[in-house]
C-alpha positions as CSV (number, residue, x, y, z in Angstrom):
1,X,4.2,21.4,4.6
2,X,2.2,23.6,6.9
3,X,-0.7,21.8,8.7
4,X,-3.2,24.6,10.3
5,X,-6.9,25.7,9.9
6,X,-8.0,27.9,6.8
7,X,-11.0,29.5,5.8
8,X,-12.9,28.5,2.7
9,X,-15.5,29.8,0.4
10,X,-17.8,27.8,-2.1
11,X,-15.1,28.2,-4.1
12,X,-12.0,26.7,-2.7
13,X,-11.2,23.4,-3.7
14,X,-9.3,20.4,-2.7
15,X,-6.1,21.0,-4.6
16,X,-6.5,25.1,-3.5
17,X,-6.7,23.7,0.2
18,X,-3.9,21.8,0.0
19,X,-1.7,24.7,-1.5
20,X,-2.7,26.8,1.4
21,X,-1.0,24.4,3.7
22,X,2.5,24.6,1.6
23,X,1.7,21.0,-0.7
24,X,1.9,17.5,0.0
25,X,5.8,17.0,1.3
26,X,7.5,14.0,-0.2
27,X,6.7,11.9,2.4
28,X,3.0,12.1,2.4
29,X,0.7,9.4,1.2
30,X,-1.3,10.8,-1.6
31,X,-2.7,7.5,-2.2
32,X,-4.5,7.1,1.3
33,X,-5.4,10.8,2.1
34,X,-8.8,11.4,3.0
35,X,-11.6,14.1,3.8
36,X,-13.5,14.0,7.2
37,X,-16.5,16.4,6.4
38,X,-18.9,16.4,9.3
39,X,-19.7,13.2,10.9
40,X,-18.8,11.1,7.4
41,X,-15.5,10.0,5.8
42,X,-14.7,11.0,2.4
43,X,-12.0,9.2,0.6
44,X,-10.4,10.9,-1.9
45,X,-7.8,9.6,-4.5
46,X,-4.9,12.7,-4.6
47,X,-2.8,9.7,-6.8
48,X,-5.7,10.6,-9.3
49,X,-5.7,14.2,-9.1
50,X,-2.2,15.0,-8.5
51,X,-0.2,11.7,-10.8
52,X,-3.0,11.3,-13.0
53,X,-4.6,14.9,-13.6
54,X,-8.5,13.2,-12.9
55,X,-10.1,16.8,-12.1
56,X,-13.0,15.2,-11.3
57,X,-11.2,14.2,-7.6
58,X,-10.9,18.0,-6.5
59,X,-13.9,18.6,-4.7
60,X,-15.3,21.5,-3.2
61,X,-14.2,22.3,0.7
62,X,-16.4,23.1,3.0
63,X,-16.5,25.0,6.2
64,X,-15.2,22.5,8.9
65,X,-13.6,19.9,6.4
66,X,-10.6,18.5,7.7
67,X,-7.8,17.1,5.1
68,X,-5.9,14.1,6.3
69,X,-2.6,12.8,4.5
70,X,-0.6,10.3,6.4
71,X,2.9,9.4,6.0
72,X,4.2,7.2,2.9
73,X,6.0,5.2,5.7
74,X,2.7,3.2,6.4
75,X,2.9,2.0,3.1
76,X,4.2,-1.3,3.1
77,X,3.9,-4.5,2.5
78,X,6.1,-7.4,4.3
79,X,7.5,-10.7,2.6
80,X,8.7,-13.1,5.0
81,X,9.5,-16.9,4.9
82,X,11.5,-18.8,2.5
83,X,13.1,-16.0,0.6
84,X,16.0,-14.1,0.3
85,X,16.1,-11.2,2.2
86,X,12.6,-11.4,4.7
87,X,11.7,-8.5,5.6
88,X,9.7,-4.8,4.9
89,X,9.3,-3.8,1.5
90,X,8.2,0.2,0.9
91,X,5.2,0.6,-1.6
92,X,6.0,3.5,-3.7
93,X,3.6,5.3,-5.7
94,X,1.0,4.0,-7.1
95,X,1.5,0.9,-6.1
96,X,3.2,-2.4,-5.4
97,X,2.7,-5.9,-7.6
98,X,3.4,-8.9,-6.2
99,X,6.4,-10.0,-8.1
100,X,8.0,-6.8,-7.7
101,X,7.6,-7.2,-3.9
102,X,9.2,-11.2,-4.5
103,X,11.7,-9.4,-6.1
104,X,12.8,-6.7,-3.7
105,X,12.6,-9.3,-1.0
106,X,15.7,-11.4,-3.6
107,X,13.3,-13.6,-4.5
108,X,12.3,-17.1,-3.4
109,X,14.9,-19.5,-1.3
110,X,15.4,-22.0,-4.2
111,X,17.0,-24.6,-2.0
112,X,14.3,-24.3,0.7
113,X,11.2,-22.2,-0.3
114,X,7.8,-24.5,-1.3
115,X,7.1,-23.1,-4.9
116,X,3.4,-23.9,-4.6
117,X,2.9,-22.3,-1.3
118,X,3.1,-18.7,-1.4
119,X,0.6,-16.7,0.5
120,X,-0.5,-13.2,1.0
121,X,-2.3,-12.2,4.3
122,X,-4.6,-9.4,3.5
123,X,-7.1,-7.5,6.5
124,X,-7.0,-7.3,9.6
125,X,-5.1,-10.1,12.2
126,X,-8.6,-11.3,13.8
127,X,-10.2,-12.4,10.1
128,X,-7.7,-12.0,7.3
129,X,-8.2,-12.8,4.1
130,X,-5.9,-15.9,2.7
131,X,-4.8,-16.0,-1.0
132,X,-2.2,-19.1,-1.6
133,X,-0.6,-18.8,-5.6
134,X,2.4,-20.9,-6.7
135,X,5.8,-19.5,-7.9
136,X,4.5,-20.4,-11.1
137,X,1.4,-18.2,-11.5
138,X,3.7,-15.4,-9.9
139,X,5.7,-15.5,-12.6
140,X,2.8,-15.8,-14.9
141,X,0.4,-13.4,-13.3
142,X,2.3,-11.9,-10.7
143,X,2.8,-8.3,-12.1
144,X,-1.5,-8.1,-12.1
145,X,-2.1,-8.8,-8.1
146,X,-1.9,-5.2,-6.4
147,X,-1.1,-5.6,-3.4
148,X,-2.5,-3.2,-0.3
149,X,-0.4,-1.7,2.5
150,X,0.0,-4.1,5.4
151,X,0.1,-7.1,3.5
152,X,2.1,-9.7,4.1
153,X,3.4,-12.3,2.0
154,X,4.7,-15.7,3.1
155,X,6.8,-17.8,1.7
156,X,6.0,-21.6,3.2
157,X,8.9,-23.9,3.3
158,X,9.7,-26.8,2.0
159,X,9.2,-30.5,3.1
160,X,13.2,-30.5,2.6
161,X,13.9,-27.3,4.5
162,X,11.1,-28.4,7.7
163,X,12.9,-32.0,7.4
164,X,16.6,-30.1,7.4
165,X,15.6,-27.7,10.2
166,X,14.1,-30.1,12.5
167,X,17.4,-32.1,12.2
């Protein structure tokens, strides 16, 4: 709520630092909030301290530590292709499934979507990492893939809906 610089002792700690800046606002992005301490990144899991009460996450500050929360807004995942509604889907807290992100998107096209040929895109644009699953195995194992902000999901069309299309 109120970003700024305060002093620390051996004995401040994570969650005491965060309270002297006013808490986390609604928006923030407790699940990718990280420490910069010196020259070194520190990531630290706030979802586990603040959601799931691990006490072992609220470290000691030091002098020149620097607390970073981004905004929630970064979290998200985008399903596009053959399905309903294409489009951005926002991961909530702690996290976002695969089938629930099928689902928000109004699930597959079943007139034009190819059932066996849905991929997720995970990493960066320059080497990303290709997973293909079937509709199938979504519905099977779909609530166990956690997904990762940025991903996106593609639903592949059809022979039917290329054949319609190029008509």
């Amino acid at each position: 709520h109120k970003p700024g610089v305060f002093p620390v002792d051996a004995r401040v700690t994570l969650l005491e630092g965060i309270g002297r800046a006013g808490g986390v606002l609604d928006t923030g992005d407790i699940e990718g909030a990280f420490v910069v301490r010196g020259r070194r990144l520190l990531p630290v899991s706030l979802g586990d301290l603040l959601l799931r009460g691990d006490t072992s996450r609220n470290i000691r500050m030091e002098h020149g530590d620097l607390v970073y929360i981004s905004l929630a807004t970064k979290r998200q995942v985008y399903v596009l292709g053959d399905v309903v509604k294409p489009g951005i889907v926002p991961m909530p807290h702690p996290g976002l499934d695969l089938a629930a992100a099928i689902a928000a998107a109004g699930g597959l096209d079943l007139l034009y979507a190819d059932k066996n040929q849905i991929r997720i895109f995970r990493g960066s644009w320059q080497a990303p990492r290709v997973y293909t699953i079937s509709s199938e195995d979504v519905y099977r194992y779909g609530t166990h893939v956690q997904l990762e902000p940025g991903d996106c999901i593609h639903v592949a069309p059809s022979d039917l809906a290329t054949w319609n299309r190029t008509l």
